[in-house]
C-alpha positions as CSV (number, residue, x, y, z in Angstrom):
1,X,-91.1,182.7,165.8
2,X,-88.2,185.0,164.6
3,X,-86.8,187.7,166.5
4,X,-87.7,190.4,164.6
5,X,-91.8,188.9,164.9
6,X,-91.0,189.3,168.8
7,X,-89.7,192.6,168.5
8,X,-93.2,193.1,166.5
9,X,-95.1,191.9,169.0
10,X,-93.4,193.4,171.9
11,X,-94.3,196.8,169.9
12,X,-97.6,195.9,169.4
13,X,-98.0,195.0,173.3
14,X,-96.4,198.4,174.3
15,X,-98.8,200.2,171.6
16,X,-102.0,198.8,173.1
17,X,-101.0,199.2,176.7
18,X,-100.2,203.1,175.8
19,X,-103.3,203.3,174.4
20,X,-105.3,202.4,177.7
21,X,-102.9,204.0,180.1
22,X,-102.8,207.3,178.9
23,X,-106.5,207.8,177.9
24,X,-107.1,206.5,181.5
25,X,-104.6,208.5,183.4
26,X,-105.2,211.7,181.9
27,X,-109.3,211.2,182.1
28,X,-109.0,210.3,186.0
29,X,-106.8,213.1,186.7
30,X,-108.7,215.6,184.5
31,X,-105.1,216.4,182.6
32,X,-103.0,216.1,180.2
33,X,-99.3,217.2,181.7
34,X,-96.6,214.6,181.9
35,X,-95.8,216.2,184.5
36,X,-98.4,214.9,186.7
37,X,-98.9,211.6,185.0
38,X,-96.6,209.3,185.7
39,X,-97.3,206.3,184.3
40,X,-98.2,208.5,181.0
41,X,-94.7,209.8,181.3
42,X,-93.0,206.6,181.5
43,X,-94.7,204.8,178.5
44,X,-94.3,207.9,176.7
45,X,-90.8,207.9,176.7
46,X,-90.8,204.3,175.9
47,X,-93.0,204.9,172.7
48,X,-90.6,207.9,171.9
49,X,-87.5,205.8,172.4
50,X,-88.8,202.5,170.4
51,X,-90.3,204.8,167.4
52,X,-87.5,207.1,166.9
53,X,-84.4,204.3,167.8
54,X,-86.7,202.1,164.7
55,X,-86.4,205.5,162.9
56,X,-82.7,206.4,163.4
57,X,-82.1,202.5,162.8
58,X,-84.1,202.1,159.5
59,X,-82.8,205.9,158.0
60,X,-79.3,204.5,158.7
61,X,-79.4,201.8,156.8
62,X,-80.9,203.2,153.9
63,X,-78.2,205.9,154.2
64,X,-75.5,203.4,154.4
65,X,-76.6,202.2,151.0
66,X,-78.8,205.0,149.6
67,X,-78.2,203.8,146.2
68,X,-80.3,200.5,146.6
69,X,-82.9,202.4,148.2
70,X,-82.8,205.1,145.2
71,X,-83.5,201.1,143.0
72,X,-86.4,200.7,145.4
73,X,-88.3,203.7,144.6
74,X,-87.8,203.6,140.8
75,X,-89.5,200.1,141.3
76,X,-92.1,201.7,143.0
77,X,-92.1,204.8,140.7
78,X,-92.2,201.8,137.8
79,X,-95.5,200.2,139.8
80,X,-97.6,203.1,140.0
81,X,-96.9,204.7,136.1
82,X,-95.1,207.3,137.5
83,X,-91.6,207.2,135.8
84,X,-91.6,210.6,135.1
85,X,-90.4,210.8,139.0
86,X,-87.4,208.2,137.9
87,X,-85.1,211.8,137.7
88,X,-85.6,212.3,141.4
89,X,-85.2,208.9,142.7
90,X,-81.8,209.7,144.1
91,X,-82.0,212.7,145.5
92,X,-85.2,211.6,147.3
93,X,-83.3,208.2,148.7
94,X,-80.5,210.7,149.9
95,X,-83.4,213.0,151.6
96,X,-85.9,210.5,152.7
97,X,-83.1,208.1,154.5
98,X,-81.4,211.5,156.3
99,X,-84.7,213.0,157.2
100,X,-85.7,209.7,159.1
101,X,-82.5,209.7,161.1
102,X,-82.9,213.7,162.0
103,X,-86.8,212.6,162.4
104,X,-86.0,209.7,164.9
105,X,-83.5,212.0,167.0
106,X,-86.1,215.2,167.1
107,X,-88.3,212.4,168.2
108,X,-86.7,210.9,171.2
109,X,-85.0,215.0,172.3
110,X,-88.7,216.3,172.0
111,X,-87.3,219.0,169.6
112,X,-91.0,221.0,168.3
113,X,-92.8,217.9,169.6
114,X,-96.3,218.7,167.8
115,X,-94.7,219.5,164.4
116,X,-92.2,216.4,164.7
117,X,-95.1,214.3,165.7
118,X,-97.2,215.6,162.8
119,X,-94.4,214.8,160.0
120,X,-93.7,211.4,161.8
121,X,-97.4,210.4,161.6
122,X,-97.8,211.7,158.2
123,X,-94.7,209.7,156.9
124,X,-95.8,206.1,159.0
125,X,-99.3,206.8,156.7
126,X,-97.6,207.4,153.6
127,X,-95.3,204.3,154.8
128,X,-98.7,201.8,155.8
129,X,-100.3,202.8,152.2
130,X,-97.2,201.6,150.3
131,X,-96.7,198.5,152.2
132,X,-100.4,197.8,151.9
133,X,-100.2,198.2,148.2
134,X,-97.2,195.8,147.8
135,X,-98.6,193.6,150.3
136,X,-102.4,193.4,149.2
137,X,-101.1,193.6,145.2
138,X,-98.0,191.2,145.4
139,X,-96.6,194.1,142.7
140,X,-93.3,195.0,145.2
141,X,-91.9,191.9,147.3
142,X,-89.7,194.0,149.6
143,X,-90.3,197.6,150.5
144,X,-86.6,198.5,151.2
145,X,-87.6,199.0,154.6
146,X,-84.4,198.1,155.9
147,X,-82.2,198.0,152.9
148,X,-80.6,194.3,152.3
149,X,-79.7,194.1,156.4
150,X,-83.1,192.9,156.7
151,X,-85.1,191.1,154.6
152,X,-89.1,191.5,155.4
153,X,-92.1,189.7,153.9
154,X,-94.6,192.4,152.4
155,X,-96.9,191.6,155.2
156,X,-94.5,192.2,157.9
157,X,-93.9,195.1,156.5
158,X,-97.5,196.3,156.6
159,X,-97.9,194.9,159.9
160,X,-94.9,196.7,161.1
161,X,-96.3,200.0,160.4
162,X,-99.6,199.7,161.7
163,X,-98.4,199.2,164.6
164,X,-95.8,202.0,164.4
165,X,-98.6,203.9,163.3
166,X,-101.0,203.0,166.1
167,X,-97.8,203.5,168.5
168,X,-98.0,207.0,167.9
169,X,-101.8,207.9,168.7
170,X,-101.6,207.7,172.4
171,X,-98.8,210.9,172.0
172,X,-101.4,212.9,170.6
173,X,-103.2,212.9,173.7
174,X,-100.1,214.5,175.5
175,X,-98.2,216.5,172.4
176,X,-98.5,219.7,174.4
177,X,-97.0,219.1,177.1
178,X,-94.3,217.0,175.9
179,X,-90.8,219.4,176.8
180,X,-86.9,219.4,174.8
181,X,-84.4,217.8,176.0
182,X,-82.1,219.1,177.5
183,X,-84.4,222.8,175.5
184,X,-85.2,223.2,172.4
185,X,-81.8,225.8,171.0
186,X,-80.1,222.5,172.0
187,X,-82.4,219.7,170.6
188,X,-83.2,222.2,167.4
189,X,-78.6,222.2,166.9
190,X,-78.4,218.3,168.0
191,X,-81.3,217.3,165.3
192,X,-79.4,219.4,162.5
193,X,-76.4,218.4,163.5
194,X,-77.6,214.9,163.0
195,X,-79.1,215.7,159.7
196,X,-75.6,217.5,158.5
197,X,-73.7,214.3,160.0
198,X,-75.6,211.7,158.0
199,X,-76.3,213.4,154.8
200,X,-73.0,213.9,154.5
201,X,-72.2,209.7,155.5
202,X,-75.0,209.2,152.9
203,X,-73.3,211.1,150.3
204,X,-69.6,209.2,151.0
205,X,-71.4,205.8,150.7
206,X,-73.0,206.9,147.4
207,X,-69.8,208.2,146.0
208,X,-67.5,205.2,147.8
209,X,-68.8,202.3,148.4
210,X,-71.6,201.4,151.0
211,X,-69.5,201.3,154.7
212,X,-71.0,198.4,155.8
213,X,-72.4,195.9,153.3
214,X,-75.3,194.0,153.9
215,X,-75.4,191.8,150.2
216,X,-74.8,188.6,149.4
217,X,-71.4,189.7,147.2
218,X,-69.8,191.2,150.2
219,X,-66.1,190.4,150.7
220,X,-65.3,187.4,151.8
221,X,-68.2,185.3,150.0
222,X,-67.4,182.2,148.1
223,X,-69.4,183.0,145.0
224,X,-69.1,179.5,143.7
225,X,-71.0,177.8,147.1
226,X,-73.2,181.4,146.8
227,X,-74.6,180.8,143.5
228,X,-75.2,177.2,143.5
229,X,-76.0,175.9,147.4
230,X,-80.2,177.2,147.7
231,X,-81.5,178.4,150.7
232,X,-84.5,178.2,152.4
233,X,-86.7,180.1,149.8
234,X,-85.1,177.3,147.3
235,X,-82.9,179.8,145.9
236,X,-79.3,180.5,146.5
237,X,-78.2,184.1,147.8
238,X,-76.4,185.0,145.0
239,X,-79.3,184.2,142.7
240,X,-80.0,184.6,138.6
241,X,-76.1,184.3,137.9
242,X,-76.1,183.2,134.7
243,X,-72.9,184.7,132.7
244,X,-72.6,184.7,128.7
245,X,-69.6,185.8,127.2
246,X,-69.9,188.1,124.0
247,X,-67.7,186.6,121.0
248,X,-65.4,186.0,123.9
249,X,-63.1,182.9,124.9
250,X,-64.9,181.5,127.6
251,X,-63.0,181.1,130.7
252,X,-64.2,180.3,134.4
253,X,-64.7,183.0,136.3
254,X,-64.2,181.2,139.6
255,X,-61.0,179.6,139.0
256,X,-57.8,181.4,139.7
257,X,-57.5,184.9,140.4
258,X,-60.3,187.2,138.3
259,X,-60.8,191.5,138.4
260,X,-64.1,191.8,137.5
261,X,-65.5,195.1,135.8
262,X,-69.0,195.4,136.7
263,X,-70.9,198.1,134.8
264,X,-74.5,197.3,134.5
265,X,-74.9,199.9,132.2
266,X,-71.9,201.6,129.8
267,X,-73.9,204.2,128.4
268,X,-74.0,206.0,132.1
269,X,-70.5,205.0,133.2
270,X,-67.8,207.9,133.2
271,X,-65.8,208.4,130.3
272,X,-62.5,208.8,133.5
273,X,-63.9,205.2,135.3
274,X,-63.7,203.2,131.9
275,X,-60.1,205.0,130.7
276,X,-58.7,204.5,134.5
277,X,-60.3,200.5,134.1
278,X,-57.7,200.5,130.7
279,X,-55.1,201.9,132.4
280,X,-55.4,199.5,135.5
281,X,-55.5,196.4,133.0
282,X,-52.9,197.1,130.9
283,X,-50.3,197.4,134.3
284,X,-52.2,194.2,135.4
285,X,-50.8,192.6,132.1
286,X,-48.3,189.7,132.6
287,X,-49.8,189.1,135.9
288,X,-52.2,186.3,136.6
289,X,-54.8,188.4,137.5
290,X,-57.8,187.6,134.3
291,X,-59.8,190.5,134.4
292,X,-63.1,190.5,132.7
293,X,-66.0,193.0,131.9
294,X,-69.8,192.2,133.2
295,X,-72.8,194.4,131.9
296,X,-75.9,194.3,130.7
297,X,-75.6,196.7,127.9
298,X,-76.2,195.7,124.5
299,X,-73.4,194.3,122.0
300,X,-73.3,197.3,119.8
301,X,-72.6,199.4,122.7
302,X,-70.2,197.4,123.8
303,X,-67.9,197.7,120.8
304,X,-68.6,201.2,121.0
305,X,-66.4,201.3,123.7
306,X,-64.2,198.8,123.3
307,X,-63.1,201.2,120.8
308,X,-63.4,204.3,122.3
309,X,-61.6,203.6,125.4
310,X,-59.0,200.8,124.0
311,X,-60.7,198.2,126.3
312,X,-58.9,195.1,126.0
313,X,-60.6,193.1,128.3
314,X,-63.1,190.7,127.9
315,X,-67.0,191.6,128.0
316,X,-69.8,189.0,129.2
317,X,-73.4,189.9,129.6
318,X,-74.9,189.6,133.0
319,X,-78.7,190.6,133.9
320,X,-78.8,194.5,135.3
321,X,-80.6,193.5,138.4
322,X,-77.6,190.9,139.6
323,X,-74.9,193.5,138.7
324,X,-76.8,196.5,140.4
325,X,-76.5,194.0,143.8
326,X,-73.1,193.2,143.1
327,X,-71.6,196.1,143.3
328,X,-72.9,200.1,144.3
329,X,-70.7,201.4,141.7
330,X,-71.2,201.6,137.2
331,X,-68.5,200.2,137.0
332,X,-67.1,198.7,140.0
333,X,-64.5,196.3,140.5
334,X,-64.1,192.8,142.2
335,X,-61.4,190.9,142.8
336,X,-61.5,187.4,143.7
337,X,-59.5,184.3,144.0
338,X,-61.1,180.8,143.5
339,X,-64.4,182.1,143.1
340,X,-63.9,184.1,146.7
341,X,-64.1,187.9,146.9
342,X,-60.8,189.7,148.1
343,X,-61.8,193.3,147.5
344,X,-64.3,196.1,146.0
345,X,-64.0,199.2,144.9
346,X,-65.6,202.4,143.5
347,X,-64.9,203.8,140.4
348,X,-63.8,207.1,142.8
349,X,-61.2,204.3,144.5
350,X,-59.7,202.9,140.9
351,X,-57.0,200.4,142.7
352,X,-53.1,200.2,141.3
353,X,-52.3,197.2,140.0
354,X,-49.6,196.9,143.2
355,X,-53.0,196.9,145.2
356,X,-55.3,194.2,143.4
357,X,-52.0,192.1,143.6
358,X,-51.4,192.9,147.4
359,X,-54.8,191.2,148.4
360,X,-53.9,188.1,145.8
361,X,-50.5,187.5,148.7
């Protein structure tokens, strides 16, 4: 049994013991103040601490790397013939991810307990339906739950929010009486605070690079044992690499010292990322850095702007879905020696050619 099916379970065993415990308490004592329930008091704030910590825990991770959740929900978007939404996908990842932090933390403080419960029980609905779908349908295999830091079957997902949903029904029973900690003025200015905090960490890893990453391609990673050594699903972490170089010399990416441009898509990359990429190549020259373009778009556009931009390095084709996971940025760089990864960087953090060959030292 995995730790995280233990977790489950504990959840589940705290869920069903709230559910007698209150209902019992507050029927033998003809009430429903904390304040003269103790043992309804105590598992209360358990309940309130497990929900909103797995609330706080699951919005930070999706705001640490809002970008693959704003992926997730244009698969979803894709699933249900709703691409017309596509637009929105990541400004909703930005607001969902920060709203479940501020959510979790209004949670635990008791800041306007009946309206926080309300939103948090309307969201672990919206949540079950969605996981049910994937899970019952097969159509979505991971929900984005927890972003890449944890990886969930479909029905562990579902399971997961039943429970969190089921957590949440004994708290009806005592909503009204349920006080903010330390008041509400100062619970109302901690849960903004906390939502002004976070966007804005959201919004640096969007624009930068995610602060902590959770992928395979992190730095670090021997890409040459990632790609080919398969793991227990019978595939290897850094799966579907499959390179093909465009009226290129082929060369091995994985042998000497390689600055990979990864831009899943050219059309969408910014006309300053691909000029600065130029720039950064031609003070690279002489060097024995190879650097080398990976993307996904089509050959024609490619030429267009090879031309455009005076790109002189060479372009391979990679599938979208590998070079989105590789890298949060279109384009991105990677550096790597021998097939290991030495650095990353956002378009927004172009390196100097002094600082790809710093990390090659």
């Amino acid at each position: 049994m995995s730790t995280y099916q233990i977790i489950g379970l504990t959840y589940a065993a705290i869920g069903v013991l709230a559910l007698v415990v209150i209902p019992f308490e507050g029927t033998k004592k003809k009430t429903w103040e904390l304040d003269r329930l103790f043992a309804s008091n105590f598992i209360t704030w358990v309940i309130r601490l497990l929900v909103g910590g797995l609330f706080i825990y699951s919005g930070f991770i999706k705001a640490n790397d809002y970008t693959g959740f704003a992926y997730k929900l244009e698969e979803y978007f894709t699933v249900f013939g709703t691409e017309f939404f596509v637009p929105l996908a990541f400004p909703l990842a930005w607001f969902i991810a920060v709203f479940e932090i501020a959510l979790g933390v209004a949670l635990i403080l008791g800041y306007r307990f009946q309206l926080v419960l309300s939103l948090t029980t309307a969201m672990m609905i919206f949540f079950t339906f969605l996981t049910g779908y994937s899970h019952f349908t097969g159509a979505v295999t991971d929900c984005g739950c927890f972003g890449d830091a944890l990886k969930i079957e479909p029905w562990e997902s579902f399971t997961k929010d039943i429970i969190l949903t089921l957590m949440l029904i004994p708290l009806w029973f005592v909503r009204k009486s349920v006080k903010a900690l330390p008041n509400e003025p100062v619970a109302g200015a901690v849960t903004l605070a906390t939502f002004i905090l976070f966007g804005a960490f959201a919004y640096y890893c969007r624009t930068h690079l995610p602060m902590i990453d959770y992928r395979a391609y992190k730095v670090g990673v021997d890409l040459r044992d990632c790609t080919t050594q398969y793991g227990p699903d019978g595939l290897p972490p850094c799966k579907d690499w499959d390179v093909g170089f465009l009226d290129e010399p082929e060369f091995d990416v994985f042998q000497g010292s390689t600055l990979m441009l990864v831009a899943y898509d050219l059309d969408h990359a910014p006309d300053k990322a691909l000029e600065a990429s130029s720039k950064l190549v031609q003070d690279l020259s002489g060097t024995s850095v190879q650097p080398v373009a990976f993307t996904a778009s089509g050959s024609s556009t490619i030429k267009e702007n090879k031309e455009a931009f005076s790109l002189s390095y060479p372009f391979a084709i990679m599938d979208q879905t590998v070079l989105k996971t590789i890298i949060r940025s279109n384009p991105g760089y990677v550096l790597t020696r021998d097939g290991t990864i030495l650095g990353k960087w956002h378009y927004n953090d172009t390196p100097s050619a002094e600082e790809v060959q710093s990390l090659l030292k």
